[in-house]
C-alpha positions in Angstrom: -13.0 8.8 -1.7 -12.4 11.8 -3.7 -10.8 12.3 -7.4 -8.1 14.3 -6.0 -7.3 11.8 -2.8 -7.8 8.8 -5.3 -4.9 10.5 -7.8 -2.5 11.6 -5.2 -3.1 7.9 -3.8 -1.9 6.8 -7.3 1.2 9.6 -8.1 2.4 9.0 -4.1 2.5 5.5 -4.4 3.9 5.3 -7.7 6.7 8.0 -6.2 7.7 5.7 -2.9 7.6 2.5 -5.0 9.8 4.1 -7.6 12.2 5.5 -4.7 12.5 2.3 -3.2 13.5 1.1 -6.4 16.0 3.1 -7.0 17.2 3.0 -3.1 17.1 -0.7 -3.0 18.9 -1.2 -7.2 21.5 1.4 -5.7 22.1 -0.4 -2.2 22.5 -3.8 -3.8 24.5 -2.2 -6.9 27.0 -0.5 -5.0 27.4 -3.1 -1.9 28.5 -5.5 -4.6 30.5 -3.2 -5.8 32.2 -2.4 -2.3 31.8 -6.3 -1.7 34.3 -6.8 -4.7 36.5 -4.2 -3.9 36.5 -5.4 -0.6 37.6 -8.9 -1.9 40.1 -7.3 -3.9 41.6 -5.0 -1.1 41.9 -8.6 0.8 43.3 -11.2 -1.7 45.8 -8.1 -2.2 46.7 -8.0 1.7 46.5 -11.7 1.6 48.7 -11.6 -1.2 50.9 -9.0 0.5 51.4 -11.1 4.2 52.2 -14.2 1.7 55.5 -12.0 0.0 56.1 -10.8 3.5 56.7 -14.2 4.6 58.2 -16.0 1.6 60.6 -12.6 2.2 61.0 -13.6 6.2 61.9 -17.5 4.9 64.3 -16.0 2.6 65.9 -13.7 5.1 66.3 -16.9 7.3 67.4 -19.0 4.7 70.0 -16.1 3.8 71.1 -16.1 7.2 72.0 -20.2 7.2 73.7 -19.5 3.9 76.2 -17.1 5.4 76.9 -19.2 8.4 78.0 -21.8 6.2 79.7 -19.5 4.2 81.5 -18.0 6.7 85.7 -18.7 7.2 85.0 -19.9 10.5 82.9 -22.9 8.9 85.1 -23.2 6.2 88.0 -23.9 8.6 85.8 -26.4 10.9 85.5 -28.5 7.8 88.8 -28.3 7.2 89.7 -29.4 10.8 87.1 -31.5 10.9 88.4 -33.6 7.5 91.8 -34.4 9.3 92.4 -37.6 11.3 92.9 -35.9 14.1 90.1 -33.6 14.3 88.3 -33.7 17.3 84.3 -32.8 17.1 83.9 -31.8 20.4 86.2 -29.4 20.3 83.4 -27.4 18.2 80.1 -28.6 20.4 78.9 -25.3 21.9 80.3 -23.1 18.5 76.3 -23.2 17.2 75.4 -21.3 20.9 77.3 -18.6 19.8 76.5 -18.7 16.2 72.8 -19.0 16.9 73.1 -16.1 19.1 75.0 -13.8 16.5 72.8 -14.5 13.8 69.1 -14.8 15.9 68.3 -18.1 15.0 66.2 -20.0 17.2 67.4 -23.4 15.7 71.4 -23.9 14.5 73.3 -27.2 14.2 76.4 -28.1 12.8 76.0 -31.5 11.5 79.0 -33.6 9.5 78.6 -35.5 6.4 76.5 -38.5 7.7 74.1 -36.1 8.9 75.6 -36.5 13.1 75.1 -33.7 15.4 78.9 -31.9 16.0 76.8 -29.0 17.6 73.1 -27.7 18.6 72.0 -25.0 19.9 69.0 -25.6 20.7 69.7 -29.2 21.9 73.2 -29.4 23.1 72.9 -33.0 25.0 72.1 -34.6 21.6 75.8 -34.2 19.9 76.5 -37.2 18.6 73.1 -38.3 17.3 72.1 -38.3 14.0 69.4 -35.6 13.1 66.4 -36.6 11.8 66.8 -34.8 8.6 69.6 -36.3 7.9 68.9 -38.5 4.8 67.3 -35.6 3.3 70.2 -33.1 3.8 72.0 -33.1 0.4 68.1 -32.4 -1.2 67.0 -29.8 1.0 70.6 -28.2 1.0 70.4 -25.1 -1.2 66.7 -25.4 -1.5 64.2 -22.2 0.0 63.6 -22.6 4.1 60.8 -24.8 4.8 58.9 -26.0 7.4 59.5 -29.0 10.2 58.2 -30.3 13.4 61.2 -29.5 16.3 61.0 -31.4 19.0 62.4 -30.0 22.4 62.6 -31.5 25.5 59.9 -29.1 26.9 57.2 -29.1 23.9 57.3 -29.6 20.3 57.6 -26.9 17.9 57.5 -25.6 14.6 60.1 -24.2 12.8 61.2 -22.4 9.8 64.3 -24.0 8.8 67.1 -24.1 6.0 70.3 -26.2 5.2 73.5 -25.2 3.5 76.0 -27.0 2.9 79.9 -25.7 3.7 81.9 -25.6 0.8 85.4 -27.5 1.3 86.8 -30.4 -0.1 86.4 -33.8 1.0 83.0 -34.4 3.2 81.0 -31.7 3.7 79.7 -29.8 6.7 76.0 -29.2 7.4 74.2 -26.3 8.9 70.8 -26.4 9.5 69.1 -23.4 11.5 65.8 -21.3 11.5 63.4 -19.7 13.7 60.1 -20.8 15.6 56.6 -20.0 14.1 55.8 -18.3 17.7 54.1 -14.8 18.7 57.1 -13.4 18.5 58.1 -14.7 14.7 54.4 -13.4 13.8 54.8 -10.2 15.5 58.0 -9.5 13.5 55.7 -9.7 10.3 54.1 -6.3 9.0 51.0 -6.6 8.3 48.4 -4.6 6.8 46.1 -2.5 8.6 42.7 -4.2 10.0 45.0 -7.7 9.8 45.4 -10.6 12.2 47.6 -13.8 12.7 47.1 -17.0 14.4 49.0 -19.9 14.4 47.7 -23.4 15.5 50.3 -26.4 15.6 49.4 -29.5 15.2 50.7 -31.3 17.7 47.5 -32.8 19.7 44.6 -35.0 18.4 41.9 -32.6 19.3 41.7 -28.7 19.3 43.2 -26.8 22.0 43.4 -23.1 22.7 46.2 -23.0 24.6 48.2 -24.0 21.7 47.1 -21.1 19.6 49.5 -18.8 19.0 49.0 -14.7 17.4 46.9 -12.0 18.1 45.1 -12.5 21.8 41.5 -13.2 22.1 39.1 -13.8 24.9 38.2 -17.5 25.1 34.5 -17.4 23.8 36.3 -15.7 20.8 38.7 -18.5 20.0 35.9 -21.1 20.2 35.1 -20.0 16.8 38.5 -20.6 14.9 37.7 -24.5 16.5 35.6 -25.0 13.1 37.7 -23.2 11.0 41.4 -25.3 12.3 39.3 -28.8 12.0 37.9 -27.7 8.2 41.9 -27.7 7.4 42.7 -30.0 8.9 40.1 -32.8 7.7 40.3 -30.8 3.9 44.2 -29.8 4.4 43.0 -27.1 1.9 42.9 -23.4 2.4 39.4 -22.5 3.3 38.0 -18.9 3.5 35.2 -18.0 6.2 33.1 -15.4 7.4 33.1 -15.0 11.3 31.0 -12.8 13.2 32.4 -11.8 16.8 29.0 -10.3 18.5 26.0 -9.4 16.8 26.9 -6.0 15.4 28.0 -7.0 11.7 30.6 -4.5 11.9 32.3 -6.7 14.3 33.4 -9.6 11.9 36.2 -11.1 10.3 37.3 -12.7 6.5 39.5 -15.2 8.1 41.5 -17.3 5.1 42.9 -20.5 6.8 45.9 -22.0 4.8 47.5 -25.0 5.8 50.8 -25.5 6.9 52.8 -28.5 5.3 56.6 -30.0 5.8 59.1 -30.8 3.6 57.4 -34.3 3.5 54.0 -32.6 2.6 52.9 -33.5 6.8 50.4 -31.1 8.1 52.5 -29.3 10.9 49.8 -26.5 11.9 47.5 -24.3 10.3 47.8 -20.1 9.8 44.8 -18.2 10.2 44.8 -14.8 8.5 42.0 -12.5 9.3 41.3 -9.6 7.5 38.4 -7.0 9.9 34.9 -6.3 7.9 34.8 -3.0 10.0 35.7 -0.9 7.2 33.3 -2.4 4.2 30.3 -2.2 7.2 30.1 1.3 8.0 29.9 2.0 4.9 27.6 0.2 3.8 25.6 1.4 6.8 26.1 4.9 5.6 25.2 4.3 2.0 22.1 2.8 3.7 21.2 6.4 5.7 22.8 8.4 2.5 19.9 6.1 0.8 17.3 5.7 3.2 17.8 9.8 3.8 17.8 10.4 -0.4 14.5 8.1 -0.8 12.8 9.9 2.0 13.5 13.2 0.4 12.4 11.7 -2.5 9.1 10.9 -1.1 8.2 14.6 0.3 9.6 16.5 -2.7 7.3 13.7 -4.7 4.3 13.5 -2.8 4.8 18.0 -2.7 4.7 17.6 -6.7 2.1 14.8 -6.9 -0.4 17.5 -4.3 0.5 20.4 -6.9 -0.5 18.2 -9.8 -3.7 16.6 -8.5 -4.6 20.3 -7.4 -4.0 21.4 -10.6 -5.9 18.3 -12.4 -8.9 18.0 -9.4 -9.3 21.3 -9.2 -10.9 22.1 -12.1 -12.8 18.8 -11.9 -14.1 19.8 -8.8 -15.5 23.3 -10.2 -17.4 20.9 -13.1 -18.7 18.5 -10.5 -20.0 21.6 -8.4 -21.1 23.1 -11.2 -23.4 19.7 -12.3 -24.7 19.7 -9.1 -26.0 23.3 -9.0 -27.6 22.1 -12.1 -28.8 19.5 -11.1 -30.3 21.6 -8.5 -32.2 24.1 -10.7 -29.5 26.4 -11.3 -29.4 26.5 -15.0 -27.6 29.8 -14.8 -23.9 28.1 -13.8 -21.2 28.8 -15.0 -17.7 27.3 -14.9 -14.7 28.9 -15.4 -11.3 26.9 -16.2 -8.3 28.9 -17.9 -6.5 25.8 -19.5 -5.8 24.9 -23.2 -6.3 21.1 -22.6 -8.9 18.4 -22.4 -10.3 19.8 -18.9 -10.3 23.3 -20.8 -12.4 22.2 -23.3 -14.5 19.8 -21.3 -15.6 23.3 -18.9 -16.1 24.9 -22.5 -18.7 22.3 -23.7 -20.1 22.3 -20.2 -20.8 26.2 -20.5 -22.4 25.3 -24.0 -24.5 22.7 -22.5 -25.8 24.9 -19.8 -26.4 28.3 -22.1 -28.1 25.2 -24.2 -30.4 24.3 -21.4 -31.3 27.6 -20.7 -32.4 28.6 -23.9 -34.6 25.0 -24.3 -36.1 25.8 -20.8 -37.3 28.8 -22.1 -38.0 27.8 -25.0 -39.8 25.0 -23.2 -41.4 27.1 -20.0 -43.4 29.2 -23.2 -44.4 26.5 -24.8 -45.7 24.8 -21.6 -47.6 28.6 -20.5 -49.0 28.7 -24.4 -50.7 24.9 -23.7 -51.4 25.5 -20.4 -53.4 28.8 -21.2 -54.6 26.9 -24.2 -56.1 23.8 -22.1 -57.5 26.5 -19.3 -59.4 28.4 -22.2 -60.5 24.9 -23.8 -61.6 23.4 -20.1 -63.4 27.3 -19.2 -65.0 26.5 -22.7 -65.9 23.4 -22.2 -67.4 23.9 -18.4 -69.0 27.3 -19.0 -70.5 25.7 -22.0 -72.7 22.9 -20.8 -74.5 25.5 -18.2 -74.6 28.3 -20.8 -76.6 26.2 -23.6 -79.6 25.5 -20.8 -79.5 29.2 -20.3 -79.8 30.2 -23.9 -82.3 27.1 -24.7 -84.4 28.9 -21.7 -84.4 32.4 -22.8 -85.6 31.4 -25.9 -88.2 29.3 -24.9 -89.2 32.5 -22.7 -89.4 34.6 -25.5 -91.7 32.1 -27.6 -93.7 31.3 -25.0 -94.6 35.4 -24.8 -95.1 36.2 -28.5 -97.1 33.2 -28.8 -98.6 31.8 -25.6 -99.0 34.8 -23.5 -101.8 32.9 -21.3 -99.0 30.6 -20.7 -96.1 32.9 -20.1 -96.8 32.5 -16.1 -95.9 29.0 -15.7 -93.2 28.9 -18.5 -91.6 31.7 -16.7 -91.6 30.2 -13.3 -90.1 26.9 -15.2 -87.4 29.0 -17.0 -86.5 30.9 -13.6 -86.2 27.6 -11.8 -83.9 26.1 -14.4 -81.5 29.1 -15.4 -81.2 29.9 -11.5 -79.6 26.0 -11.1 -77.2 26.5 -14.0 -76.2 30.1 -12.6 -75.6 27.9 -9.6 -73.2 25.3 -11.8 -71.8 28.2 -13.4 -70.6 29.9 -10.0 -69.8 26.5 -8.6 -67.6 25.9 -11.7 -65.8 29.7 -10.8 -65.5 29.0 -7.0 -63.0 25.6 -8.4 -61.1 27.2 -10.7 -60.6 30.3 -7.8 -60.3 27.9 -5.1 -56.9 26.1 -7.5 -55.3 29.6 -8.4 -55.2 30.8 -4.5 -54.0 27.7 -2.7 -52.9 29.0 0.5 -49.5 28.3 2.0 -49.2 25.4 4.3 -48.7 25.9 8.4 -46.2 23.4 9.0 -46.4 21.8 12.5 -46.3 18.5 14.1 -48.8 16.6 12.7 -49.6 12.9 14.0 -50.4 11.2 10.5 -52.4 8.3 12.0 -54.7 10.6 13.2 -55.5 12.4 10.2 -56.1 8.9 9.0 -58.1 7.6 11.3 -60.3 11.0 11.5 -60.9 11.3 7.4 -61.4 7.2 7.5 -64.7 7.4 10.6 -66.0 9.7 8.0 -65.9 7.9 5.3 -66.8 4.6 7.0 -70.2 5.9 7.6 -70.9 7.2 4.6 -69.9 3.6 2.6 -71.7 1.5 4.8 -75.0 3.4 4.0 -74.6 1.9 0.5 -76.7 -1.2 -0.4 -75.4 -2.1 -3.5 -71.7 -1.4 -4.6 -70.6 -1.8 -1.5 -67.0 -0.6 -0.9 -64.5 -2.1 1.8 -62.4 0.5 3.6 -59.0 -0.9 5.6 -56.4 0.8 7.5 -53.2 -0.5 8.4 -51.2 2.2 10.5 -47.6 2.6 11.6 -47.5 1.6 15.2 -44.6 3.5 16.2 -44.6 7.1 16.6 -45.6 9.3 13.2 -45.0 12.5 13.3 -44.5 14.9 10.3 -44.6 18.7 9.4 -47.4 19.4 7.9 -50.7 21.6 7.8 -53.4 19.1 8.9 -56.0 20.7 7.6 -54.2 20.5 4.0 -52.8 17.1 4.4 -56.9 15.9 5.4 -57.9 17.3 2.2 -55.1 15.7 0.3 -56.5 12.4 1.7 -60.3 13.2 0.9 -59.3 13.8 -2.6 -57.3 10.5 -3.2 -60.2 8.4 -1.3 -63.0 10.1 -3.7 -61.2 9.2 -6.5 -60.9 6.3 -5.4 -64.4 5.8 -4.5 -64.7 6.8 -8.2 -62.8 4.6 -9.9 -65.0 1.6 -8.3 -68.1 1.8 -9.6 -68.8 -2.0 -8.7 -67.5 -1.9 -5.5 -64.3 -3.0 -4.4 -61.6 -2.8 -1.5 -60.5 0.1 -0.5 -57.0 0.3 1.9 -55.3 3.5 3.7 -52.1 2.6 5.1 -48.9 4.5 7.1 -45.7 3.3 7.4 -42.2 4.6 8.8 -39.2 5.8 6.7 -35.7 7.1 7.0 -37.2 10.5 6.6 -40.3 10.7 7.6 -43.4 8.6 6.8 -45.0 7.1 3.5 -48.8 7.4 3.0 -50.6 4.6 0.4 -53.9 4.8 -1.1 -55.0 2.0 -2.8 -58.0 0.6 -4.5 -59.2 -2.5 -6.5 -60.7 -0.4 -9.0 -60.6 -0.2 -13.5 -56.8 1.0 -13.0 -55.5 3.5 -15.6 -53.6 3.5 -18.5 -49.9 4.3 -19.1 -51.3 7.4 -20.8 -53.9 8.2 -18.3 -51.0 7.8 -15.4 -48.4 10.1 -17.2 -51.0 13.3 -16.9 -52.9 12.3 -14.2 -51.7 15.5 -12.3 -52.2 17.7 -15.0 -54.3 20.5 -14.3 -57.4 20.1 -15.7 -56.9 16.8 -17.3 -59.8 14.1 -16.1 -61.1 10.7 -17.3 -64.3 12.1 -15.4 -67.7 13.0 -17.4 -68.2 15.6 -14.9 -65.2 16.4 -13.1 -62.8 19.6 -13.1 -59.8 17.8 -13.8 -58.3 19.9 -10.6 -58.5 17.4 -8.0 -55.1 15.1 -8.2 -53.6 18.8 -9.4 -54.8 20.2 -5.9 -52.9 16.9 -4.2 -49.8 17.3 -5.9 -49.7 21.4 -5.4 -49.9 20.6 -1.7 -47.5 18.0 -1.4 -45.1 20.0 -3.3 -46.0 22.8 -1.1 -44.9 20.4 2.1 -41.7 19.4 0.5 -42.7 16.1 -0.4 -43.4 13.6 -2.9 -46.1 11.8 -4.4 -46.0 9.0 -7.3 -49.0 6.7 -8.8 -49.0 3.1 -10.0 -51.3 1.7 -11.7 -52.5 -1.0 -14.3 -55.8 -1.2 -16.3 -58.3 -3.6 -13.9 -56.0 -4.0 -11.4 -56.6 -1.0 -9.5 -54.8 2.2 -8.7 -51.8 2.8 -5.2 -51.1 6.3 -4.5 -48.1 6.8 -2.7 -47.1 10.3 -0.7 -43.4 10.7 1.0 -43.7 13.2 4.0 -40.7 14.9 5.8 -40.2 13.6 9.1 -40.6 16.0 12.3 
């Protein structure tokens, strides 16, 4: 993986982890926000429905107190306080009153709390009401609430008591309206707000008895846990109720139980308040979010590809230019126009490279001065040994004819004889040093290794076992699978003929002596390797230096000759080697 993919990697995730940061601290930040508003907004229409029904009880409550205040009261007291008043002379007055004034529940009761009139239940003049006891107390006092009971069902009622004002004993008039669908459709509620109203009338829950805002049966199922919570807690109790499974679709329904004027739970009044609202937009702060962080991301990840180009790019011109260096081409150049650390790092790489080029020159002279140097000292040292048996000849000529001239004859024939076999070394010596300076280009063809082997190995096999003493083992151990390289065969044979005499050489005692071929990734690896004295660390550093030998009478050309040609083929070729425990050549040929 690149620089450049590797840093935008790091800036692109660093820019989608720090927008989903931000998305995700800005979602939660600003649902609770909306969360608590939306609390607020519905404790204040909670609040709101709660004055709108304390203001429907003291409408009712009004409405009792102006029937008992009325003249038409006033005078029924006053008829009824005589001896000869007759009740039943009034029993169907609360119809009509009842009627006048809406009231669901009127009756006229006397003093002791007996029915004169009712409304809603005229067959029970006579009868003392059940609230009777309790009349002077809740007389005056704010409606409240109480358990009717009819002759068809029982109900729940808002009611309030007055008492009529005349002397002697009073009158009573109790009245109010039933907690029905049509007392809770006469409320005004907020937007997005619902009413129910379950009585508690029977032991278990039933949905028939719910009264409010119409739902389909699976729907009212789920007030069942809410109306038993109240009424095993007789608390108000808040809950969350989801209708379906879209979350917009839900409810904040506050459950407050309904008590009696003798604290008995008479029903419970659901409130719900809808979600629908607080959802959607939450859902739409999610896609103004989700839409923000995703624009986030591309204008991020745009920046983070303009600065990693801007960073990589001139990293990549240093890396290029390193590896045309590293190639050979000393003569790179790399050219970045910034003022900061990349700048200066292409300046000191400029440096380094005008460096280089001025010690390889510096360098290639010095190496052309000692080579020149070692030729002249090696043409000295090989023309020398035949040149002294010349001169010593000549001058033996030219005694042996100023003072043996009888003997001139046979000292001339010697002299001929000997200066004609250094002539011989001499042109020998010339022919070498030729043959190194004009080594031909290699023909590269396929070239099955193993037979080169085997061919340069039958000729050598003959020659060592001819030897009696110091006898010398030769072993091949050959690839089996295919081995063909490009190569010149012809150079490649000598190559081997070189490193096997020199082998030869370097056991003078005899030894073992192995040749062996085996298959690489690229091509094929070829090992020489003897048992013989081994060289030095010295001796293996300049081993393929021209004209270097550890020889008494060798050229010093031979290994030089090897690696010229290997070079030539595009290969390689490395020695290793330890003092007495012999010598491995090893050459690395291209493949075909």
């Amino acid at each position: 993986m690149s620089f450049r993919t590797r840093l935008l990697l790091i800036i692109g995730t660093a820019v989608v982890a720090a927008c989903t940061a931000v998305t995700w601290t800005l979602l939660v930040t600003t649902t609770r926000a909306f969360e608590q508003l939306d609390e607020q907004r519905r404790l204040a229409l909670l609040e709101q429905f709660r004055r709108t029904f304390r203001s429907r009880t003291e409408e009712i409550a009004g409405r009792v107190r102006a029937i008992a205040e009325a003249e038409s009261s006033v005078r029924m007291a006053i008829d009824l306080r005589r001896p000869e008043g007759d009740p039943g002379a009034y029993v169907n007055d609360a119809e009509k009153l009842a009627a006048q004034h809406s009231l669901d529940f009127l009756e006229i009761l006397d003093g002791e709390g007996k029915i004169i009139s009712s409304a809603h239940s005229p067959e029970r003049f006579g009868y003392s009401d059940p609230l009777a006891a309790q009349l002077p107390r809740l007389s005056g006092q704010p409606a409240f609430l109480s358990r009717q009971e009819l002759r068809d069902q029982v109900h729940i009622g808002m009611i309030a008591a007055a008492p009529v004002s005349s002397a002697g004993s009073p009158l009573y008039i109790l009245g109010g309206e039933r907690l029905d669908e049509p007392f809770l459709s006469t409320l005004a509620l907020p937007e997005g707000m619902r009413l129910w109203l379950y009585p508690n009338v029977e032991p278990t829950f039933s949905a028939r008895l719910l009264a409010g805002f119409k739902e389909p049966a699976d729907r009212i199922a789920r007030l069942e846990p809410i109306v038993n919570t109240v009424m095993g807690s007789r608390r108000e109790y808040s809950s969350l109720v989801s209708w379906s499974n879209d979350n917009a679709d839900s409810d904040r329904i506050q459950a407050i139980p309904l008590e009696g004027h003798d604290k008995q739970l008479l029903g419970v009044l659901m409130v719900a308040s809808s979600r629908s609202e607080i959802v959607h937009l939450r859902r739409f702060i999610a896609v103004v979010g989700l839409i923000a962080a995703i624009g986030g991301v591309i204008l991020g990840l745009g920046a983070g590809w303009w600065t990693t180009s801007r960073v990589s790019k001139p990293i990549q011109q240093l890396a290029e230019g390193a590896r045309r260096v590293s190639r050979g081409n000393w003569n790179t150049r790399v050219y970045v126009f910034s003022r900061d650390e990349i700048g200066d790092l292409a300046k000191a790489f400029n440096q380094m490279t005008d460096q280089l080029l001025e010690q390889r020159d510096r360098l290639v002279q010095a190496e052309r001065v000692a080579a020149w140097r070692e030729v002249a000292r090696r043409l000295a040292h090989e023309l020398k040994n035949p040149l002294f048996p010349l001169q010593i000849t000549l001058e033996n000529l030219q005694r042996a004819k100023s003072c043996h001239p009888d003997q001139f004859d046979e000292v001339f024939d010697e002299g001929t004889g000997a200066m004609l076999t250094e002539l011989r070394s001499l042109k020998t010596i010339i022919a070498r040093f030729s043959e190194f300076s004009k080594m031909p280009q290699p023909e590269l063809q396929p070239v099955d290794l193993n037979r080169v082997v085997e061919e340069k190995a039958t000729l050598f096999l003959s020659q060592l076992a001819a030897r009696t003493e110091n006898r010398i083992e030769l072993e091949t151990d050959l690839e089996r699978e295919p081995s063909a390289v490009r190569a010149d065969s012809e150079q490649i044979g000598r190559v081997l003929q070189n490193l096997v005499l020199n082998s030869i050489d370097a056991m003078p005692e005899g030894g073992r002596l192995k040749i062996r071929t085996r298959k690489q990734a690229t091509g094929m690896l070829l090992e020489v390797e003897d048992s013989g004295v081994g060289l030095t660390p010295e001796e293996r550093d300049r081993v393929f230096t021209p004209y270097y030998t550890t020889k008494q009478h060798g050229t010093g050309l031979g290994l030089a000759i090897v690696q010229s040609i290997i070079s030539d083929h595009g290969g390689r070729i490395a020695v290793e080697s330890e003092p007495g425990r012999g010598t491995v050549f090893r050459i690395w040929l291209k493949g075909e």
